[in-house]
C-alpha positions in Angstrom: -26.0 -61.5 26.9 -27.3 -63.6 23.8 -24.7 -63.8 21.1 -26.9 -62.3 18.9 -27.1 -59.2 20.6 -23.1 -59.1 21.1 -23.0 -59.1 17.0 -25.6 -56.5 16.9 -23.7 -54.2 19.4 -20.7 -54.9 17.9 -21.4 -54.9 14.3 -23.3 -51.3 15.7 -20.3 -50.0 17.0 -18.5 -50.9 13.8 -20.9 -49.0 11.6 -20.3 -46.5 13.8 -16.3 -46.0 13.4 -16.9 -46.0 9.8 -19.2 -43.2 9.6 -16.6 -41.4 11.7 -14.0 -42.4 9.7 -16.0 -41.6 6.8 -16.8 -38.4 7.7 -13.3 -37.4 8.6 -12.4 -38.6 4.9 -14.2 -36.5 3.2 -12.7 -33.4 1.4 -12.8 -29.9 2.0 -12.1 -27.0 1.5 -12.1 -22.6 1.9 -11.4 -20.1 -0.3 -10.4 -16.6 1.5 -10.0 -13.9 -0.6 -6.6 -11.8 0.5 -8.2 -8.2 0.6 -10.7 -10.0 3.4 -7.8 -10.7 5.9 -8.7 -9.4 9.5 -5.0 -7.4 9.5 -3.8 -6.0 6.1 -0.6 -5.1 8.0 2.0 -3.3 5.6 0.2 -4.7 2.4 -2.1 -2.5 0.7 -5.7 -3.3 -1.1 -5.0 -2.6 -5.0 -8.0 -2.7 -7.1 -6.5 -1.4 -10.7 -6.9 -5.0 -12.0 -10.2 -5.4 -11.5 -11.7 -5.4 -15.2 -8.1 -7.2 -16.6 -10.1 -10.3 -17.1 -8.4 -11.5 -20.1 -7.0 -14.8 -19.3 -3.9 -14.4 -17.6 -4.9 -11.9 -16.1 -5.9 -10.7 -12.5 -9.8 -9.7 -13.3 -10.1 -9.5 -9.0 -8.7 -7.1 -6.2 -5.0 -7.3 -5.1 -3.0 -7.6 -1.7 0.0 -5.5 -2.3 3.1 -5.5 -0.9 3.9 -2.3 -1.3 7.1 -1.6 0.5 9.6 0.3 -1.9 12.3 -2.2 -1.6 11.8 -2.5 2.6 9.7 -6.1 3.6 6.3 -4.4 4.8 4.4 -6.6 7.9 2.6 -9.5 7.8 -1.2 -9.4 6.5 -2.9 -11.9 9.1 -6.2 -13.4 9.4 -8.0 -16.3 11.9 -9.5 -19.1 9.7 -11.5 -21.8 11.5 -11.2 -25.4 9.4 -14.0 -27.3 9.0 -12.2 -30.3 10.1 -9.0 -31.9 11.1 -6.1 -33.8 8.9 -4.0 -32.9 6.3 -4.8 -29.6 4.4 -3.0 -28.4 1.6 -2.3 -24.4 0.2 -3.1 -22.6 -3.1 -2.1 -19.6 -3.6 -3.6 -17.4 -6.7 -0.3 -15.3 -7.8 2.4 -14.4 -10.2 5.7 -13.2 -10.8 5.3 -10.0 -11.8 8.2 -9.2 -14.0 7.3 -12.2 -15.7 6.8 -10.0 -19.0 10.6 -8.9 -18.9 12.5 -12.4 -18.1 14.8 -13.6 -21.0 13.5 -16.6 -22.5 16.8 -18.5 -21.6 17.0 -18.1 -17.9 17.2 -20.9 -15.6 14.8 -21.5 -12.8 17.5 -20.9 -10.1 18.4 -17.8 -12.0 15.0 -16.5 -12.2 14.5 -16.9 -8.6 17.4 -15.7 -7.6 17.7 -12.1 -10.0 14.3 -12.2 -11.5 11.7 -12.7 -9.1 11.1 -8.6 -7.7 7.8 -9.9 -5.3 8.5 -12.7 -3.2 6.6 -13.5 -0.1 5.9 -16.6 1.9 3.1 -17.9 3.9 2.7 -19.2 7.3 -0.1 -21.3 8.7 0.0 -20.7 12.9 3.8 -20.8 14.0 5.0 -22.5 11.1 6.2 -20.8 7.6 5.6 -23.2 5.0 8.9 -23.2 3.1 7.6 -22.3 -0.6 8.7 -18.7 -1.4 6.1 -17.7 -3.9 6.2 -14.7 -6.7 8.7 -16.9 -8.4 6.9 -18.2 -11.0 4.0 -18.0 -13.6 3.7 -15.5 -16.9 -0.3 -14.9 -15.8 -2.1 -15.3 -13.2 -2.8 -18.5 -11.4 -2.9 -21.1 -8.6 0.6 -22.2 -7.2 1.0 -25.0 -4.8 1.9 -23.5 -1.4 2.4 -26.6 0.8 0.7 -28.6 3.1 0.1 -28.8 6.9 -2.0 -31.4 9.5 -4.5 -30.0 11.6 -5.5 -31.4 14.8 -9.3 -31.6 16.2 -8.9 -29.6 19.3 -7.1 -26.5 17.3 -9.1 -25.8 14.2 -8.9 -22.3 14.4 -5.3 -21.1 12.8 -4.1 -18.0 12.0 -2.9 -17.2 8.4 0.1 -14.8 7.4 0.8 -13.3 4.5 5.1 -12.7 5.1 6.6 -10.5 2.3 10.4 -11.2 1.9 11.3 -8.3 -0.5 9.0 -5.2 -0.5 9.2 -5.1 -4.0 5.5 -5.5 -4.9 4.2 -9.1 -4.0 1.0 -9.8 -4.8 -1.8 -12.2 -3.3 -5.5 -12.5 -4.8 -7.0 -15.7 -3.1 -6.1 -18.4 -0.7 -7.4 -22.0 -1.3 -7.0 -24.4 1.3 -8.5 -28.1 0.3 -7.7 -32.0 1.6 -7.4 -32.7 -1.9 -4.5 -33.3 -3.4 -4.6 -31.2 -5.8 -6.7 -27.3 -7.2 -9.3 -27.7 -9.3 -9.8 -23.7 -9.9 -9.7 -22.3 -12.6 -7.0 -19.8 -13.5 -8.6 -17.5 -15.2 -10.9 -14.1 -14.4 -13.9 -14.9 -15.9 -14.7 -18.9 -15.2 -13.5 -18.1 -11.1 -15.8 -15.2 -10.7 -18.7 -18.0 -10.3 -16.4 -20.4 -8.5 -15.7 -17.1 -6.0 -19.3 -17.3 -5.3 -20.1 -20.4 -4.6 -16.8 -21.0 -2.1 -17.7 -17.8 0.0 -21.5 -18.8 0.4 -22.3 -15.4 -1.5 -26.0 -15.3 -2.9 -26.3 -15.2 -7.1 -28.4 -12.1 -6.9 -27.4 -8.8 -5.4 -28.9 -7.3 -2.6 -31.0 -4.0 -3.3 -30.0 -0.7 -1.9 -31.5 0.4 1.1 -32.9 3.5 -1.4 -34.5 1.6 -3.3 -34.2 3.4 -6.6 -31.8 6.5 -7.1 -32.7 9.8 -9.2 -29.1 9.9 -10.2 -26.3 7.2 -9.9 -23.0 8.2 -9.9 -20.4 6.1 -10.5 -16.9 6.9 -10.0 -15.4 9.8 -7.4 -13.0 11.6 -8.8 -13.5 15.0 -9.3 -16.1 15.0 -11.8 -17.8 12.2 -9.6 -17.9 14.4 -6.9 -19.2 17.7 -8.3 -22.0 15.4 -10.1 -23.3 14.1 -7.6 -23.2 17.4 -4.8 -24.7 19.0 -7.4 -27.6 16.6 -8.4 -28.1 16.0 -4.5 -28.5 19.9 -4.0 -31.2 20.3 -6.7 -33.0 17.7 -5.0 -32.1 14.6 -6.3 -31.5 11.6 -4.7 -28.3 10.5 -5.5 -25.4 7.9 -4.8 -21.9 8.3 -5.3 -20.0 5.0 -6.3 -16.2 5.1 -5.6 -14.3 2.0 -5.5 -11.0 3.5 -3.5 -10.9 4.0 -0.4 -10.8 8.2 -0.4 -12.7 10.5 -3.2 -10.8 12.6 -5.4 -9.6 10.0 -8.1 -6.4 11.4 -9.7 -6.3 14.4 -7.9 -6.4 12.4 -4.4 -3.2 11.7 -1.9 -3.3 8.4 -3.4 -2.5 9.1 -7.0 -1.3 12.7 -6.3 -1.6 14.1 -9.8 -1.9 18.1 -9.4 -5.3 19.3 -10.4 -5.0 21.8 -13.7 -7.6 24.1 -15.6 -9.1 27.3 -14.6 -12.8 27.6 -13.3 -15.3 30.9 -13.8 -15.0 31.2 -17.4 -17.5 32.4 -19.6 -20.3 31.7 -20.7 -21.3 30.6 -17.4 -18.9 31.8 -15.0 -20.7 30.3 -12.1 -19.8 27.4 -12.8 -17.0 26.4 -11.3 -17.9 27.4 -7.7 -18.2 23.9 -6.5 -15.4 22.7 -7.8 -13.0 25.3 -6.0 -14.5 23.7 -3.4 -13.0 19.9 -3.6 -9.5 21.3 -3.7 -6.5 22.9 -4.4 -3.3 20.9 -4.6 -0.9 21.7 -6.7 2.0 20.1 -5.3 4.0 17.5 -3.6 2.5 18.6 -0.1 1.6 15.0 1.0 -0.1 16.3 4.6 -2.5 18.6 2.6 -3.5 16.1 0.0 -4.7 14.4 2.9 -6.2 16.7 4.6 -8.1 17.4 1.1 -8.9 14.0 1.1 -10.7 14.2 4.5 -12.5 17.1 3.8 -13.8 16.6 0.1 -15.4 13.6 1.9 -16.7 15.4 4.6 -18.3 17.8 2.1 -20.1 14.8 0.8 -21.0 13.1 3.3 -22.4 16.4 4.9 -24.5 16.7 1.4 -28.7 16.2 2.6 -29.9 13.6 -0.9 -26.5 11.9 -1.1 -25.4 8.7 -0.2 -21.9 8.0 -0.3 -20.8 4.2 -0.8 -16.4 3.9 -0.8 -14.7 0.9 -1.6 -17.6 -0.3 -4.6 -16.2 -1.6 -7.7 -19.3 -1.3 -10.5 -18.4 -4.4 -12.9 -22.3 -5.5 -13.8 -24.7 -3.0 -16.0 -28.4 -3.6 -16.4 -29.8 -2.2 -19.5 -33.7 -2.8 -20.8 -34.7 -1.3 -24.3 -31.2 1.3 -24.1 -31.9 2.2 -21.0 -29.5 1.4 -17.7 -32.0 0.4 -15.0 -29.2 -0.8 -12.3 -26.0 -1.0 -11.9 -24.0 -3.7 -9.5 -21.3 -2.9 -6.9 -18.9 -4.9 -5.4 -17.2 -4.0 -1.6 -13.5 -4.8 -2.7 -13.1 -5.6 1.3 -16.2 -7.8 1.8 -17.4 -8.9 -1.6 -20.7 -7.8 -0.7 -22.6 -7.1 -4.1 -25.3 -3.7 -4.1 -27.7 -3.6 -6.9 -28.1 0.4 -7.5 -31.3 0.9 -9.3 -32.3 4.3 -11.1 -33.5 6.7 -13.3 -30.2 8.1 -14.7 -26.7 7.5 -14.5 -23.2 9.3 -15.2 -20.2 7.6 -15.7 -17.8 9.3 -14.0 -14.7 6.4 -14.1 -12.5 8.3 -16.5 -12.4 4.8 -18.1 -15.9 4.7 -19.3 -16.9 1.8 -17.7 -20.6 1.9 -16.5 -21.0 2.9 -20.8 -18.5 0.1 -22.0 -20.4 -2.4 -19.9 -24.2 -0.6 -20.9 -23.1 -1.1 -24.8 -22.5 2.9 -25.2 -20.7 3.9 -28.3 -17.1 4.8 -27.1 -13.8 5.3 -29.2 -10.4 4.4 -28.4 -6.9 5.4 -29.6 -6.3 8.0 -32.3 -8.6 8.5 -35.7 -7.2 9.0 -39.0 -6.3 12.3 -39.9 -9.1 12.4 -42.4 -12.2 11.3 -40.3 -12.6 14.8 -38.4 -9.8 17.0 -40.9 -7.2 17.5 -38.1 -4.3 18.4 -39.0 -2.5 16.9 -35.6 -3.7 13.5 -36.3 -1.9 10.8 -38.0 -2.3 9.9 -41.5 -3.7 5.7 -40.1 -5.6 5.3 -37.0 -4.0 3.2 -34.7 -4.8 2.6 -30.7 -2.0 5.2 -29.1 -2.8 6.8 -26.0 -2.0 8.9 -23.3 0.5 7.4 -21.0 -0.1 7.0 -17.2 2.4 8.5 -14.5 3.4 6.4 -11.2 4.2 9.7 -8.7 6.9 9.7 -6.1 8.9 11.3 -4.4 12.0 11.4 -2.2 13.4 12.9 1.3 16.8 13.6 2.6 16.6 11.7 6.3 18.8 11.9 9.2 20.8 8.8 9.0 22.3 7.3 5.3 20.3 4.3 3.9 20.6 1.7 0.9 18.9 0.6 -1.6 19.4 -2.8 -3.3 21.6 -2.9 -6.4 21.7 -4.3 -8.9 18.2 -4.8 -9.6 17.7 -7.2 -12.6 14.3 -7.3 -12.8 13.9 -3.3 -13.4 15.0 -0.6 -16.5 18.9 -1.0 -16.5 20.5 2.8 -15.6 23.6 4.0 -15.3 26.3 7.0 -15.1 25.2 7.4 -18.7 21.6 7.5 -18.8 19.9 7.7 -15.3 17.4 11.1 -14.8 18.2 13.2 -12.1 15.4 13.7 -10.1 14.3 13.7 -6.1 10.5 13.3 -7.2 8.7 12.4 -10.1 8.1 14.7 -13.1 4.7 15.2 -15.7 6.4 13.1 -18.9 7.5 9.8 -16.7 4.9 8.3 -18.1 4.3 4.5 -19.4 1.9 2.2 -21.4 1.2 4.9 -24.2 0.9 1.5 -26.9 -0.9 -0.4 -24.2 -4.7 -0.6 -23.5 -5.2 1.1 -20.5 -7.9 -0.8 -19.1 -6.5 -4.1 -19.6 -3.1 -3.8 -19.2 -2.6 -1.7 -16.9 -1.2 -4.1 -14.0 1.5 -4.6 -17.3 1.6 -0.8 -17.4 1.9 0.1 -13.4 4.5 -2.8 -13.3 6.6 -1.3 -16.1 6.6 2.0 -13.9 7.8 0.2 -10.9 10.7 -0.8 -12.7 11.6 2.6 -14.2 11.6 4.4 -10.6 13.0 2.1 -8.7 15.6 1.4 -11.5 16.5 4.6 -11.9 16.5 5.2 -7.8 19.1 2.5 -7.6 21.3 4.0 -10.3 21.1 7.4 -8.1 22.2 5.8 -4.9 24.7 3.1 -6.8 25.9 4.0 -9.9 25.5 7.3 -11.1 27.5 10.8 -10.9 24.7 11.9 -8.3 25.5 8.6 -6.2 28.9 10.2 -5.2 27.3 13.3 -4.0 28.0 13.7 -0.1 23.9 13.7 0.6 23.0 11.1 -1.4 23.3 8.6 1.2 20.7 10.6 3.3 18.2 10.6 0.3 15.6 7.8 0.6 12.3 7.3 -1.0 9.3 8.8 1.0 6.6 7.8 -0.8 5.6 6.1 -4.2 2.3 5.4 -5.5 0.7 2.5 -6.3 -2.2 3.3 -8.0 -1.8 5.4 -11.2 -2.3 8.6 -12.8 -3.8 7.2 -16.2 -4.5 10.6 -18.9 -6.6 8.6 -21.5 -9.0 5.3 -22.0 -12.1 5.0 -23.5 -14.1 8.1 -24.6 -18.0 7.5 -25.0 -19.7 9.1 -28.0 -22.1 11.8 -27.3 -24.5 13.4 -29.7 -21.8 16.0 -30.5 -17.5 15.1 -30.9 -15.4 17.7 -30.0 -12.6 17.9 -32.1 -9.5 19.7 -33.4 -11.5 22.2 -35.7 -13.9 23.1 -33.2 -11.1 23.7 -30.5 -8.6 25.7 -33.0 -11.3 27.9 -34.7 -13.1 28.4 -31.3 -16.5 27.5 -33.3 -19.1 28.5 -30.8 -22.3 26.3 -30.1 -25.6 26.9 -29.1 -25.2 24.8 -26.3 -21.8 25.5 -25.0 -21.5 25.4 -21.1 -17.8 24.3 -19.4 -14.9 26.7 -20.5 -11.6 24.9 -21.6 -8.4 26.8 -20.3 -6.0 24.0 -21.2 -4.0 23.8 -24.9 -4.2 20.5 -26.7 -2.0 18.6 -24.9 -0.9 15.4 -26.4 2.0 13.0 -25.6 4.0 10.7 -27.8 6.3 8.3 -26.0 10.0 8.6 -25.8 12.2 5.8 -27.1 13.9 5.1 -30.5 10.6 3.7 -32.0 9.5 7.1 -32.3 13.2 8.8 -32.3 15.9 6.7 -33.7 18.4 9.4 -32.9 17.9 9.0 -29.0 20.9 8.1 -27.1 21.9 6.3 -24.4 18.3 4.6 -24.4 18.0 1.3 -21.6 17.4 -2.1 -23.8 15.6 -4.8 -22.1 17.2 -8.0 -21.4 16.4 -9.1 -24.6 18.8 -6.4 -26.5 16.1 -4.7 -27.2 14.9 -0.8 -26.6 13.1 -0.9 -23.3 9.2 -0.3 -23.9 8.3 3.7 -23.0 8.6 4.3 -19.5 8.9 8.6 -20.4 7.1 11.0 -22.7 7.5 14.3 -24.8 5.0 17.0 -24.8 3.5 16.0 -29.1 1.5 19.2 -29.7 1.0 21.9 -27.2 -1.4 23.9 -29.8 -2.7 26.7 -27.9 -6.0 27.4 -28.4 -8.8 30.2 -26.8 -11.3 29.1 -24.3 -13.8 26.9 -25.6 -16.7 26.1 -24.3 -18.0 22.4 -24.5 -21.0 21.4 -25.7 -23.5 19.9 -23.5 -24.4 17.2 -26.2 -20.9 15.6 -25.2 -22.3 15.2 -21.6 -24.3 12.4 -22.5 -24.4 9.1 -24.6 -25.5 8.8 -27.9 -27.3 5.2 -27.6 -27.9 4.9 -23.6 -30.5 7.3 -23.5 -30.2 7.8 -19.6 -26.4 7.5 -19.5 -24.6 11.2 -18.7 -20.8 10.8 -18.7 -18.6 13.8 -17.1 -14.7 13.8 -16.7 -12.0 12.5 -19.2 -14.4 10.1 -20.7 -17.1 12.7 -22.7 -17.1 12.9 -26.3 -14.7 13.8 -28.4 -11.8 12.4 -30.9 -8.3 11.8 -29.6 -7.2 15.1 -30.4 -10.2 17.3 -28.8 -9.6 14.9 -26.0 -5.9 16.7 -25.5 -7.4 20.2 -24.5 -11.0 18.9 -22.0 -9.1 16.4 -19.9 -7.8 18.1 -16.8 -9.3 17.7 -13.8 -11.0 21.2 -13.0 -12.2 20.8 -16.6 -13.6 17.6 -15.7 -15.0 18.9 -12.7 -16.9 21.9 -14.1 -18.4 19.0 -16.1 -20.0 17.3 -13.1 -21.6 20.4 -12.5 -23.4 21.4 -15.7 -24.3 17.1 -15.5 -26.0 17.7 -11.8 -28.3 20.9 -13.0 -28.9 18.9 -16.0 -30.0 15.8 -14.3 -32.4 18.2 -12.3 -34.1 19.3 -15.7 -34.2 15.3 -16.7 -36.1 14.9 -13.1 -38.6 18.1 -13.3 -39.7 17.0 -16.7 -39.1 13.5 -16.7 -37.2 13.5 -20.0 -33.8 12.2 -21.3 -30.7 13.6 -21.0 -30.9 14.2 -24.6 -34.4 15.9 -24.5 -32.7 18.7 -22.3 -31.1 19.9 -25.1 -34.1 19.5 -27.6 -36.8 21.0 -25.6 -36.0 22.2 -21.9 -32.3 23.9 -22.5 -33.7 27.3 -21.5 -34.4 25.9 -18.0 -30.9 24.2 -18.0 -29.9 27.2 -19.1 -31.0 29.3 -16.4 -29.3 26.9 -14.0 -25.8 27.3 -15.8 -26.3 31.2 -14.9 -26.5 30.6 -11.7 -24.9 27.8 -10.8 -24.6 24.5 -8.2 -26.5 25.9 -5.3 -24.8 26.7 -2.3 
């Protein structure tokens, strides 16, 4: 062979190795979202945070690890690398009681007492040896470790190993050859970055409907009965729940009893459907379930109505103040539905699909002399209703413990714990907080009130020397919570404490109250100095509100709400049924039960009917078509 075709091959061959060796140098990376693992094992898909997107904040959907003090199993998923070498771990999480640590503490002492939600990870048979939850105020990316992959064993299984059971908390995994994460922390800024790493198109596909008569959004009780309703007059509808079950507050998840009477006057058919989607009253965890399953079934079983679970609604389309679509995220899949339509009804409780739309909406308490009510204060500041994280308790057959003491939670003992197998109406938290927001802040805080005071009962406490206390164990505690109050979007009528007390009828009155004005102040020496025995924080100070006190309980007669509060003010197509229709703080104390809310839904489903027959606004039913709405009401939600 001629020497000059020995360079040739040669210098061939060398080119060669360096595009190899190129190619295995150059970076990558994956980004798997936690609620997408393959096996969720004891961890649990939380999606409260959704909308925090503050920065610090969470702004995405949660793995949980929701154990009650017991390490819950591994959360696993496959992963196949794009290539071999040496990968390194992200991992987007926090320390949860971050908000309560004294300023002082060392890093070993944090860890150690502080740090209520620790979990590790494990990349095939190998844990990697950082224990996260221990760190960060807010939300973001924590260094995790690193690990070599080989070319002939790409695909790796990922674990998810909670240490604790105390809460743990994974959004995203990102793996990169870098040596460093160049995400960005915060909600807003990674919601495009989320995106782009899971190869998800910009736009939204379109629903296989094409355009809806009525969109729903939000399946709670009012959600429900809307959208049965609509569906039964005709209407092609879809129902928009972004839980796994229906039911909202009222479901096993949340377990908050359903209150308010039904088949009132002036319409007392209305009310039919909703003694339909259930009954529960109490701690009966096997019924609520079976509820569950069967409120689901009725919807499902509903001709007009498509039912889409697990869809968070965080984008709203609006054209001239009008919503044309609406976009829904799968919390599991982060697949993203663009729901077109004619009307909509927010049906969140937190007035979301109308926040988003640019809907007038109030929140927190007016002055006392905006509306002339007496029960309001004399300034208006932004207090709320509280929300309630339900539990309860079971004696079992053999004694168990339960870790004391717990730093990290509300600091009872023989003087001050509360006496209670199950949770009551007034533990309730976040009553200075916004609810939307802050309400991983506000959940957290109830975490740390039950299982604080759960400790003191089985540790320290005059119960703990009780000869069954042993026995006693939690059975169950939520994780999602009850929340009573949020944003309430302004209708062309407010309800408000004069129209509730002096029963001042309306022309277009249609859902019967039967609950008094029910309003909550929170519990703690801000509010009553002379409270004893109260739990200070680590920083001396009183602990924030973790229970409430029954304000005003004004009894009032039935009252029948104006249809005009049923839909928004400025989105002309926007109807809104449940604890988010309009009216002031204090009107909102007597409408906001959930058979209330319910009876709502229904009026909202006959009305959307007139909208559709005439092809008119919500609005316009009132103005020019309420005798046909009218004679609807008299009858009722078809059967």
């Amino acid at each position: 062979m001629h020497s000059r075709s020995v360079f040739l091959l040669l210098a061939g061959a060398f080119l060669c190795l360096l595009t190899q060796m190129s190619s295995l140098a150059t970076s990558a990376e994956l980004f798997v979202e936690a609620e997408s693992f393959d096996e969720i094992g004891g961890w649990v898909v939380d999606t409260q945070c959704i909308d925090a997107t503050k920065p610090g904040q969470a702004g995405s959907v949660l793995l949980l690890a929701h154990g009650m003090g017991r390490p819950v199993a591994d959360a696993k998923t496959t992963i196949i690398f794009p290539q071999p070498g040496k990968w390194r771990v992200f991992v987007r999480t926090r320390n949860w009681a971050s908000f309560w640590i004294p300023n002082h503490l060392h890093e070993d002492e944090i860890q150690k007492d502080w740090s209520p939600g620790k979990f590790q990870i494990a990349v095939g048979e190998t844990t990697l040896p950082t224990i996260h939850g221990v760190k960060g105020s807010g939300w973001a990316w924590h260094y995790g470790g690193e690990f070599v992959l080989k070319a002939n064993d790409l695909s790796v299984q990922v674990a998810l190993k909670d240490i604790t059971g105390f809460e743990g908390r994974v959004d995203a995994l990102y793996f990169t050859t870098e040596s460093g994460c160049r995400l960005p922390n915060d909600p807003e800024p990674l919601r495009a970055e989320r995106r782009r790493l899971l190869k998800l198109p910009n736009a939204p596909e379109a629903a296989s409907a094409g355009e809806y008569d009525l969109v729903v959004v939000g399946g709670g009780l009012a959600g429900c009965s809307t959208a049965i309703a609509a569906a039964r007059m005709g209407l092609k509808t879809a129902l928009i729940q972004n839980r796994p079950v229906l039911g909202g507050n009222g479901s096993a998840e949340i377990a908050v009893p359903f209150q308010g009477k039904t088949n009132l006057p002036p319409y007392p058919n209305i009310g039919n459907l909703t003694n339909r989607l259930g009954t529960f009253r109490n701690f009966d965890r096997d019924k609520m379930t079976q509820e569950d399953a069967d409120r689901e079934a009725l919807v499902r079983s509903t001709p007009n109505l498509e039912l889409f679970l697990n869809t968070h609604v965080q984008e709203v389309e609006t054209q001239g103040g009008r919503i044309v679509a609406v976009v829904g995220q799968n919390v599991r899949t982060s697949r993203r539905i663009r729901f077109a339509g004619r009307l909509f009804a927010d049906c969140t409780g937190d007035g979301t699909v109308g926040f988003l739309a640019g809907a007038d909406y109030r929140m927190g308490r007016e002055a006392r002399e905006e509306f002339g009510e007496s029960i309001a204060p004399e300034t208006p500041d932004a207090m709320l209703l509280g929300s309630s994280l339900q539990w309860s308790s079971h004696m079992a057959k053999e004694p168990s413990t339960f870790p004391y003491p717990l730093r990290w939670a509300v600091q009872f003992g023989p003087e001050n714990f509360h006496p209670l197998w199950e949770s009551v109406w007034y533990w309730e938290c976040g009553l200075r907080h916004d609810q939307v927001f802050d309400i991983e802040r506000i959940r957290d805080h109830a975490f740390r009130a039950i299982y604080g005071n759960w400790s003191a009962i089985k540790n320290n406490s005059a119960w703990s020397k009780l000869t069954t206390t042993p026995r006693y164990e939690l059975k169950w505690v939520a994780f999602n919570i009850g929340k009573r109050e949020s944003r309430r979007l302004m209708g062309d009528f407010i309800i408000t404490q004069k129209d509730l007390v002096e029963n001042i009828p309306q022309p277009d009155g249609c859902v019967a109250t039967s609950w008094h004005i029910d309003l909550h102040h929170p519990t703690d020496p801000i509010s009553n100095p002379s409270l004893k025995n109260y739990p200070t924080n680590p920083f001396g100070e009183p602990e924030e509100p973790f229970y409430a006190f029954l304000r005003e309980g004004t009894d009032i007669k039935s009252y029948a709400i104006p249809y005009r509060c049923l839909y928004s003010r400025n989105i002309e197509n926007l109807f809104m049924a449940g604890r988010n229709i309009s009216a002031s703080h204090v009107g909102f104390g007597a409408i906001r039960v959930m058979r209330t809310g319910s009876m709502m839904g229904e009026v909202v489903g006959l009305a959307a009917s007139v909208c559709k027959k005439n092809n008119c606004r919500p609005r316009d039913v009132y103005e020019k078509h309420w005798n046909q709405l009218e004679a609807l009401l008299k009858s009722g939600v078809p059967q």
